[in-house]
C-alpha positions in Angstrom: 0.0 0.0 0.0 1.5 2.9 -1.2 2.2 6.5 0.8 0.1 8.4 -1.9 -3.0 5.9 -1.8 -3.0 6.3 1.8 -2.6 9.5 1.8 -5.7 10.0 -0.7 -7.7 8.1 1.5 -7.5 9.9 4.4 -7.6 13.1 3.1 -11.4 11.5 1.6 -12.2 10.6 5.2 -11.2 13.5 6.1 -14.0 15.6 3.9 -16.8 12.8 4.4 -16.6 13.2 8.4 -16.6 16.8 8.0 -19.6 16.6 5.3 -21.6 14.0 7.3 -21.1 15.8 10.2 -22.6 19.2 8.9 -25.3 17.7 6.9 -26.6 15.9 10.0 -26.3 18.7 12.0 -28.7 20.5 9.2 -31.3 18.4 9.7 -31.8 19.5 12.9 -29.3 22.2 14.9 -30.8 22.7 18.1 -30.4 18.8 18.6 -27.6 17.8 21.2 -27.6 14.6 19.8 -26.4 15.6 16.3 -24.6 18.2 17.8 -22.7 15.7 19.9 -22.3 13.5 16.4 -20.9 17.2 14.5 -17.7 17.1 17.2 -17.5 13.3 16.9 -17.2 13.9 13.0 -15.2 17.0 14.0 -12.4 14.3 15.8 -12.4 12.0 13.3 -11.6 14.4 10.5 -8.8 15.7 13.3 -7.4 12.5 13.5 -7.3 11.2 9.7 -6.0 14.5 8.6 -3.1 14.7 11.1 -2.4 11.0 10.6 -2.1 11.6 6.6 0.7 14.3 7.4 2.3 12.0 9.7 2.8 8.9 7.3 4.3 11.0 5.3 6.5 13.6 7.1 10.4 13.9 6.4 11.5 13.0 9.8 10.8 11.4 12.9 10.5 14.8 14.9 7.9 15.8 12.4 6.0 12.1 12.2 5.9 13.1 16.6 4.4 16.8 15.8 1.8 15.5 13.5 0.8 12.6 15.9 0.6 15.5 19.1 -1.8 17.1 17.3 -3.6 13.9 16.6 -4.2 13.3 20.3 -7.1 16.2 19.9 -8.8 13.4 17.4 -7.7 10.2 18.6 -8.0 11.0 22.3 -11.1 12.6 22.2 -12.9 10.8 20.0 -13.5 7.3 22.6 -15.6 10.3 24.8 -17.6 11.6 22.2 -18.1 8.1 20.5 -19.3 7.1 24.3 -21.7 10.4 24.9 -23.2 10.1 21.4 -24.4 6.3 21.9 -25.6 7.9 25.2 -27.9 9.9 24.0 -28.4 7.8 21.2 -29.8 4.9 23.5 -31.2 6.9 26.0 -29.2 6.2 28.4 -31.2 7.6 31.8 -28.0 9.3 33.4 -26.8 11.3 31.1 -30.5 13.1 31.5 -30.6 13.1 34.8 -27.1 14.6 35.3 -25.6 17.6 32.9 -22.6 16.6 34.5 -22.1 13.3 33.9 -21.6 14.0 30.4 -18.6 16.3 31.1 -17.0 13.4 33.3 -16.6 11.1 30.6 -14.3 14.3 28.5 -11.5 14.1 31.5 -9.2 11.3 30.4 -9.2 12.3 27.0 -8.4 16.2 28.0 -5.6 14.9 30.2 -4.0 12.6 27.3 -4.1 15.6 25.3 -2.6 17.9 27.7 0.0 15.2 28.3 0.7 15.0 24.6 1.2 19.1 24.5 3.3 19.8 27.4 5.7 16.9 26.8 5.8 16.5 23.6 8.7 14.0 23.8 6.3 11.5 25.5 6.5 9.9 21.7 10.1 9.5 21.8 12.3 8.8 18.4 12.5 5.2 18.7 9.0 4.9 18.5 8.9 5.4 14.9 9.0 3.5 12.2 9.8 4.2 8.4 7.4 1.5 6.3 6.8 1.4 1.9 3.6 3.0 3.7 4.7 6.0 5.5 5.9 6.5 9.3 4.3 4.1 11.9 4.2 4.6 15.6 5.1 1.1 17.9 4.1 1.3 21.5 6.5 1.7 24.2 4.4 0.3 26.5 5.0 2.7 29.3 2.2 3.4 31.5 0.5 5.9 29.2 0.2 3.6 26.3 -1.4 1.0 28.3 -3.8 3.7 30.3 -4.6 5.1 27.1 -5.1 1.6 25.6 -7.8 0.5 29.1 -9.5 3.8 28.0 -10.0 3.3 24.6 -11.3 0.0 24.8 -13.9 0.5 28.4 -15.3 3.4 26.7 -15.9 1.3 23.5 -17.0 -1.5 25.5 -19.3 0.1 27.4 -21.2 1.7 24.3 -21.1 -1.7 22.4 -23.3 -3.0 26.0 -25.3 0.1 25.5 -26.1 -0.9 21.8 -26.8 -4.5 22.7 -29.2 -3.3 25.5 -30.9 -0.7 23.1 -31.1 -3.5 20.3 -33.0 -5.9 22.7 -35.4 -3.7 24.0 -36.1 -1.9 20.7 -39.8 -2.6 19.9 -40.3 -1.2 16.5 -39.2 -3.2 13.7 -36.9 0.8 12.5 -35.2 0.5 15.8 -33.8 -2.6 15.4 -32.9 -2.6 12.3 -30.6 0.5 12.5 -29.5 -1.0 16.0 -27.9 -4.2 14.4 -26.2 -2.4 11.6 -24.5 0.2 13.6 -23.5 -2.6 16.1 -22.0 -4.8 13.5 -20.3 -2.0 11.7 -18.8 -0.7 15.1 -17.6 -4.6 16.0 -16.1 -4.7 12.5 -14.5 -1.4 13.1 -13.0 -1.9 16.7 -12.0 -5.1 15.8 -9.6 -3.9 12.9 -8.7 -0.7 14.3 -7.6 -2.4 17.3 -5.7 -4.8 15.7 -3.5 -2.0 13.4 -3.5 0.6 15.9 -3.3 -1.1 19.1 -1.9 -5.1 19.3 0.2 -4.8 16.3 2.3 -1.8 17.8 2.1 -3.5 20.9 3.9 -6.4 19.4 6.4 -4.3 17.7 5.1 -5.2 13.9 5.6 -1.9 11.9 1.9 -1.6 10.5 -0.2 1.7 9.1 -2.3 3.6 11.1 -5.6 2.9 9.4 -7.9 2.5 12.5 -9.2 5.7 11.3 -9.8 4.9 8.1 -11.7 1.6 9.4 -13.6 4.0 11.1 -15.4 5.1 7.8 -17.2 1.7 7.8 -19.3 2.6 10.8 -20.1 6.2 9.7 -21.1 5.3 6.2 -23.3 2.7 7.6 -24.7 5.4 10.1 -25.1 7.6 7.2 -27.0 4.8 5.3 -29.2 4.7 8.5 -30.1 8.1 8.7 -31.1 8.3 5.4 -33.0 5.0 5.3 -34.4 4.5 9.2 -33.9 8.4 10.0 -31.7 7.4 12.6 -31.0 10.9 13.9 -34.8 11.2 15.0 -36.9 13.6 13.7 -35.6 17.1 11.8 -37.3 20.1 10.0 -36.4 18.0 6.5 -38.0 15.0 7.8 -41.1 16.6 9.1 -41.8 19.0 6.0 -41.4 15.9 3.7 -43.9 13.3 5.5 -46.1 16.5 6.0 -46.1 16.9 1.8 -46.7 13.3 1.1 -49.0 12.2 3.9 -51.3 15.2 4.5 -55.0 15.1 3.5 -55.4 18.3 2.6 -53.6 20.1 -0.3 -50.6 22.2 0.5 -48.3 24.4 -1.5 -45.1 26.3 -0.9 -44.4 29.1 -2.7 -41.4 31.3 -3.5 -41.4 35.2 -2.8 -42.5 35.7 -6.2 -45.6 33.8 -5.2 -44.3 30.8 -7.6 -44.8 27.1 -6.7 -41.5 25.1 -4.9 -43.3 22.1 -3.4 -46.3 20.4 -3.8 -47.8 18.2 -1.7 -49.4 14.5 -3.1 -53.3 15.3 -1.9 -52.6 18.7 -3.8 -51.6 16.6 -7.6 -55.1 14.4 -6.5 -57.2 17.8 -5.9 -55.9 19.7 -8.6 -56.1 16.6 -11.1 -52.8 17.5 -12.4 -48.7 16.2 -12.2 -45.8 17.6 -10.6 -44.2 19.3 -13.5 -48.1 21.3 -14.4 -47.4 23.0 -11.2 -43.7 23.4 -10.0 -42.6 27.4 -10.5 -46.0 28.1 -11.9 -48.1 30.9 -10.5 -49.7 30.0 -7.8 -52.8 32.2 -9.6 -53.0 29.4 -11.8 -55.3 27.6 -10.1 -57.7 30.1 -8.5 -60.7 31.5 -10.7 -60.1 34.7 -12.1 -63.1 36.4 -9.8 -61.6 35.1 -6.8 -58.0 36.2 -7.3 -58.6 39.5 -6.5 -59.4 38.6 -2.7 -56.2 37.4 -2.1 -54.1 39.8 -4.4 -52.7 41.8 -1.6 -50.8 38.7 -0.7 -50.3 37.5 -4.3 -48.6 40.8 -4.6 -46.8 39.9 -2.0 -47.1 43.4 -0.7 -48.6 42.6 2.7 -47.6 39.9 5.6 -50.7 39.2 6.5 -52.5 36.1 6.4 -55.6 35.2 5.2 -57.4 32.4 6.6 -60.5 29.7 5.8 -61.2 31.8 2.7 -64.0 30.8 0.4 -63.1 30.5 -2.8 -63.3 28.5 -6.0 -60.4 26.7 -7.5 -59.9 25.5 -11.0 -58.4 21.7 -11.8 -56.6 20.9 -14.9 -59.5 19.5 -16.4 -61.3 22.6 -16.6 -63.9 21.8 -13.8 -63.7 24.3 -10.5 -64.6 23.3 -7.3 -65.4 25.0 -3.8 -62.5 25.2 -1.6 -61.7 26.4 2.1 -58.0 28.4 1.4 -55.4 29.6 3.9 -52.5 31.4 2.6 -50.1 32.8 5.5 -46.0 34.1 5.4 -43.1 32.2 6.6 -40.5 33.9 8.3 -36.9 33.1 8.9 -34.6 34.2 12.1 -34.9 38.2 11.0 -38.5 37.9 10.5 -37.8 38.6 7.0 -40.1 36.9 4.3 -38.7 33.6 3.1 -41.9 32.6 1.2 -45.5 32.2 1.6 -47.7 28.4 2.3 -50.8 27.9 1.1 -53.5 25.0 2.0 -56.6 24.3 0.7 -59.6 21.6 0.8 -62.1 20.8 -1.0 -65.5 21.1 0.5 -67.9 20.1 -2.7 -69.6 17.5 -0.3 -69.9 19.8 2.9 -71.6 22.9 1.0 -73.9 20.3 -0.9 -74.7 18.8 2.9 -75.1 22.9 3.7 -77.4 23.3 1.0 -79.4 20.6 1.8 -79.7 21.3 5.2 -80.5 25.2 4.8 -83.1 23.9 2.3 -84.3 21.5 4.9 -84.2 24.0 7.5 -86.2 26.6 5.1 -89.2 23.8 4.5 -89.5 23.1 8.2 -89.5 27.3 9.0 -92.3 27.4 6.6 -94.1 24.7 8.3 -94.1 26.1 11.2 -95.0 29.2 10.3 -97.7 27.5 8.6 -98.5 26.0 11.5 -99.1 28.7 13.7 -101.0 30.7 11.2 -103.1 28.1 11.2 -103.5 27.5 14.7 -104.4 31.6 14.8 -107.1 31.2 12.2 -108.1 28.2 14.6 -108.2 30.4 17.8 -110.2 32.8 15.7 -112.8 30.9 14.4 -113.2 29.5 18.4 -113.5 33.3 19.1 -116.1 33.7 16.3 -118.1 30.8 17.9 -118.5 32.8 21.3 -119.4 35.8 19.8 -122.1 33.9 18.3 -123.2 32.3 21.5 -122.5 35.7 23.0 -124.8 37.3 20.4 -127.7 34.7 20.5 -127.6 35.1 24.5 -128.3 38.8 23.7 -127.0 40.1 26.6 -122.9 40.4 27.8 -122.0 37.8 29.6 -118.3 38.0 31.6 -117.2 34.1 31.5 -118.0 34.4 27.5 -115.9 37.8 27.3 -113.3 36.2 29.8 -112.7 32.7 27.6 -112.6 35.4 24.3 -109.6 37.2 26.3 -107.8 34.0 26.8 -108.3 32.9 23.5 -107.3 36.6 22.1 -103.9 36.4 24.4 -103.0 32.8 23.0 -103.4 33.4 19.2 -101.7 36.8 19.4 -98.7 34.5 20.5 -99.2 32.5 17.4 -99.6 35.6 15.3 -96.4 37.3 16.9 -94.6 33.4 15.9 -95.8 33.8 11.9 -94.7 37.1 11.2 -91.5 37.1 12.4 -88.5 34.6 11.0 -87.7 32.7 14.4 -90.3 30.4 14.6 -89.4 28.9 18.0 -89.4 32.1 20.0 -90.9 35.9 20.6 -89.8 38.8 21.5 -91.7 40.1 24.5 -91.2 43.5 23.9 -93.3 43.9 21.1 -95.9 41.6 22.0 -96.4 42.9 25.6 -97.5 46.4 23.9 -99.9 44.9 21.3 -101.7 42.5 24.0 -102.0 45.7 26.5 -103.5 47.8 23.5 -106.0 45.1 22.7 -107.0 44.7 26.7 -107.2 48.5 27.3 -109.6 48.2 24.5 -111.5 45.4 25.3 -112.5 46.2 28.8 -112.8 49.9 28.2 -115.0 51.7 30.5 -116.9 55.2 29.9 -115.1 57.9 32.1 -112.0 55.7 33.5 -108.9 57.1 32.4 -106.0 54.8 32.7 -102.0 55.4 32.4 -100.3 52.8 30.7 -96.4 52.7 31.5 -94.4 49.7 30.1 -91.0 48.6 30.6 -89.3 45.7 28.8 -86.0 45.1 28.4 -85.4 42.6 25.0 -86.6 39.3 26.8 -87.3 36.6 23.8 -89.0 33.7 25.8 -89.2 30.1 23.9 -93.4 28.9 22.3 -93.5 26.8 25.6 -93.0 29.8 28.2 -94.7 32.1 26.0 -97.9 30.8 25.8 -97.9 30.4 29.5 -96.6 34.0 30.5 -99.1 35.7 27.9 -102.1 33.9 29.6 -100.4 35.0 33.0 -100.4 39.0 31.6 -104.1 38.1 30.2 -105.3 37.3 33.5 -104.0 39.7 35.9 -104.1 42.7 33.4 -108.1 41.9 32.8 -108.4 41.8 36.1 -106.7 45.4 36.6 -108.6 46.5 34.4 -112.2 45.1 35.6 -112.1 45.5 39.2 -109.2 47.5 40.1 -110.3 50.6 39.1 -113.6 50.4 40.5 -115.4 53.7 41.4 -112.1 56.1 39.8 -111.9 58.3 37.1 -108.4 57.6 36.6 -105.4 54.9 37.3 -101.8 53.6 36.4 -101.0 50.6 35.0 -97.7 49.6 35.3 -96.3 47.1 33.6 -92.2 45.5 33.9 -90.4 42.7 32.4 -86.7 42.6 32.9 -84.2 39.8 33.2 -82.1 39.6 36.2 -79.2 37.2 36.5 -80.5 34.0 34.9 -84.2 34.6 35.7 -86.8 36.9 34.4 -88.9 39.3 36.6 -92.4 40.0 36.0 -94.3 43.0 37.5 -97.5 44.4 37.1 -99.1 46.9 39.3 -102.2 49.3 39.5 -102.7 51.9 41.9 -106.7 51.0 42.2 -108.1 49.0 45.1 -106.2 46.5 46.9 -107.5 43.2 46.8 -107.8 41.4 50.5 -105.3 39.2 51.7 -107.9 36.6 52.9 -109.0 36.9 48.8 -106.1 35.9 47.5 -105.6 33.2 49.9 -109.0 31.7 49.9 -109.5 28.3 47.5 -112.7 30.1 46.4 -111.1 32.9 44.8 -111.8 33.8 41.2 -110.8 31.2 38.1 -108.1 34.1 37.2 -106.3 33.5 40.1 -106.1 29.7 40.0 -105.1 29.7 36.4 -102.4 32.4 37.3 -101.1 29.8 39.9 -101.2 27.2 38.0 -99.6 28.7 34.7 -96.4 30.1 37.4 -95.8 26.3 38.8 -95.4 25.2 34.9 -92.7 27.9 34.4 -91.1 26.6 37.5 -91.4 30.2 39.1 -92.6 32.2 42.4 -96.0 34.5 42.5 -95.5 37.3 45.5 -98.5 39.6 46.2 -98.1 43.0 47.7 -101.1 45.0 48.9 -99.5 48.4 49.7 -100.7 51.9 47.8 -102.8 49.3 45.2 -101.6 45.8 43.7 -98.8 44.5 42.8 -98.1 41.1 41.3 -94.3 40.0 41.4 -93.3 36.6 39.5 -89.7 35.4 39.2 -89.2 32.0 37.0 -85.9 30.8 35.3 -84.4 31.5 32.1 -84.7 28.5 29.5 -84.3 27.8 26.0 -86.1 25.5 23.9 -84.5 22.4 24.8 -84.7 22.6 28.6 -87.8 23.9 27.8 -89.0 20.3 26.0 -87.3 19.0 29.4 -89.2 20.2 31.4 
């Protein structure tokens, strides 16, 4: 083996460590792990650099120089060999202690301090002149074999830590990569030992090429990373399984808003290939109407993003389809623009579903409204019938004119539900000031003057309390206004519905005659009072009475919507 081959070959394993090293690091910087493998790489390249100088220097004195300055590689490298396969294997320890890690650096930095402050440690004698260069033979003094116990625990110790990691491994990646980095490693030791280590030690003149058996591990851990992704996960990793795997369609695009990757869902979506989109605009595939609403980012003249965007898009075939678009900036270290990412779906089944259920929705609003228009008419045509009976009795008769204000207060809730568009609820506000106007006027006496005065704030009660709290209104307004005012000439009516907390608050007072406490009590009392009880147990409420400067009629009951409404 000549000097010059040699030579060649180092100076090659010398640019792969360095290369492997970098591009590993690449993949993911703020890893200690590949940081860790960078200096390993960084030793390596120390070591078969120096040793390619020392093969072939001129004399022994320079063969000793070279092989000082090898000690930063050949020394250090056992420690960062050890402290990668650490990490590597998880080893618990080095987590748990920061520094543990720097322990396992101390025999190395004392060799190499040794090497530099005596640097006739390596004496004359020790070298060799071969066909392939100067060789180094051991002395074996105590810092040969020291160096020779370290070498060989600290490689020991991560070969156990490789055997352990390769048994427990459960996924099918894991083991794989474990047994070919084992293997490569065994095959590595195992000849580096013998042409570095036992051969000197026997005093058989043989090149240094323990470093260049080294390259048999690293290419196979390059081979790993590239296969297994041995290095864990990176930015390159993640951004490629994020293109191919994704279910949604995803582009990247360059400052001038032209296409650099594509992901596979996107070439399915757009019914198109690779090469129809790559540095095309990404304009290309949105409908003319709809670029506009993005062209301020198209323009790329603004770094704000525009998100779930409804748009239409246009495949290759000619055919556009409704899609849900995101387009946002991305922004390297100096939060300068590096380029833009867009992602889309297609939602031509959702908006179909949409229609269909807004249609679906329409047709049952216009039942309903049907349904309580017809219910009115209904109520009507009941309140025509006692008008007749009213009318053939020929005289007024107050249970007939009491039913015809019931019925009244019912159907103008039914009214209020078919001219407005929510179907399932009313607003109080409104309806409390129509069914006030149509009592005033039904019970209107010659001479009696009475103040109205209304407060409501915007309470919208569900059908199933509104029925209820309108016949609760009918009956104690009526009554207000039939026997409250009895013997005035005037009166106030007031009249408040407000929500307080998570309950609404129903007042109604007049300032006419009190009725007795005993009254109100009394299980003989008037019909309006026991449907008035009645209808405030249903809404689950409280009726309070006060008898000061008139009546007053206080009911509390909870807030509900329609469902807890159907509940209950």
């Amino acid at each position: 083996m000549t000097i010059k081959l040699l030579t060649f070959l180092y100076q090659f394993a010398v640019i792969f460590y360095i290369y492997m090293g970098i591009r590993v690091l690449r993949r993911q910087h703020k890893s200690t792990l590949n940081r860790i493998f960078l200096l390993l790489c960084i030793t390596l390249a120390i070591w078969s650099f120096t040793t390619g100088f020392m093969i072939q220097s001129a004399s022994p004195d320079s063969a000793n120089t070279w092989r000082i300055f090898s000690t930063l590689g050949f020394c250090l490298m056992p420690a960062f060999f050890l402290h990668f396969f650490m990490l590597k294997t998880g080893f618990k320890l080095i987590y748990k202690c920061k520094y543990c890690a720097y322990l396992l650096y101390i025999p190395g930095i004392l060799y190499v301090a040794t090497a530099f402050l005596n640097p006739h440690v390596f004496h004359d004698g020790q070298y060799v002149l071969t066909p392939a260069g100067w060789t180094f033979l051991s002395s074996g003094n105590w810092l040969d074999w020291s160096y020779n116990v370290y070498y060989s625990s600290y490689f020991v110790i991560g070969f156990s830590l490789l055997i352990h990691w390769l048994k427990k491994a459960n996924k099918k990646r894991e083991k794989s990569q474990a047994r070919l980095i084992f293997i490569s490693l065994v095959i590595a030791f195992v000849f580096g030992s013998l042409t570095d280590v036992i051969l000197p030690v026997m005093q058989i003149p043989t090149p240094p090429l323990a470093v260049l058996f080294a390259l048999i591990p690293a290419i196979t851990l390059w081979y790993t990373i590239e296969k297994y992704r041995a290095m864990g996960l990176s930015s390159q990793n993640i951004v490629s399984d994020i293109l191919k795997n994704m279910g949604e369609g995803l582009l990247l695009l360059d400052m001038r808003g032209r296409i650099r990757e594509i992901s596979d869902e996107t070439l399915n979506l757009l019914a198109c290939t690779r090469d129809d989109l790559m540095m095309k605009p990404v304009s290309m595939i949105i409908f003319q109407s709809d670029v506009h609403r993005i062209s301020h980012l198209l323009d790329m003249e603004s770094r704000k993003p525009v998100r779930n965007l409804d748009i239409s898009l246009r495949r290759f075939d000619g055919k556009p389809f409704p899609a849900i678009f995101s387009m946002a900036p991305v922004f390297d270290d100096w939060n300068d623009v590096l380029g833009y990412i867009c992602i889309f779906r297609d939602y031509t089944e959702e908006k179909k579903n949409e229609e269909q259920i807004r249609a679906s929705l329409r047709e049952k609003e216009i039942l309903l409204a049907e349904i309580h228009h017809r219910v009115k008419n209904n109520l009507q045509l009941i309140n025509s019938l006692v008008n007749m009976q009213q009318n053939l009795s020929g005289e007024e008769n107050m249970v007939l004119k009491s039913i015809k204000s019931r019925i009244r207060a019912i159907s103008l809730v039914h009214e209020k539900l078919f001219l407005t568009q929510n179907v399932e609820a009313i607003d109080f506000s409104d309806f409390l000031t129509d069914l006030i106007a149509h009592l005033s006027m039904y019970y209107k006496k010659p001479g009696l003057r009475i103040q109205t005065h209304i407060h409501v704030d915007h309470v919208v009660l569900p059908l199933e309390q509104a029925t209820p709290c309108s016949l609760i209104l009918n009956e104690i307004i009526s009554n207000s206004f039939k026997y409250g005012f009895t013997g005035k000439e005037s009166g106030d009516l007031q009249v408040s519905f407000v929500q307080e907390n998570e309950q609404y608050v129903l007042t109604v007072r007049n300032d006419g005659e009190t009725i007795p406490k005993h009254a109100v009590k009394s299980e003989t009392f008037g019909l309006g009072m026991k449907i008035t009880k009645a209808l405030v147990q249903q809404l689950k409420g409280s009726l309070e009475i006060q008898h000061s400067g008139g009546t007053t009629f206080r009911i509390c009951f909870p807030k509900m919507n329609s469902s807890q409404c159907q509940r209950f």
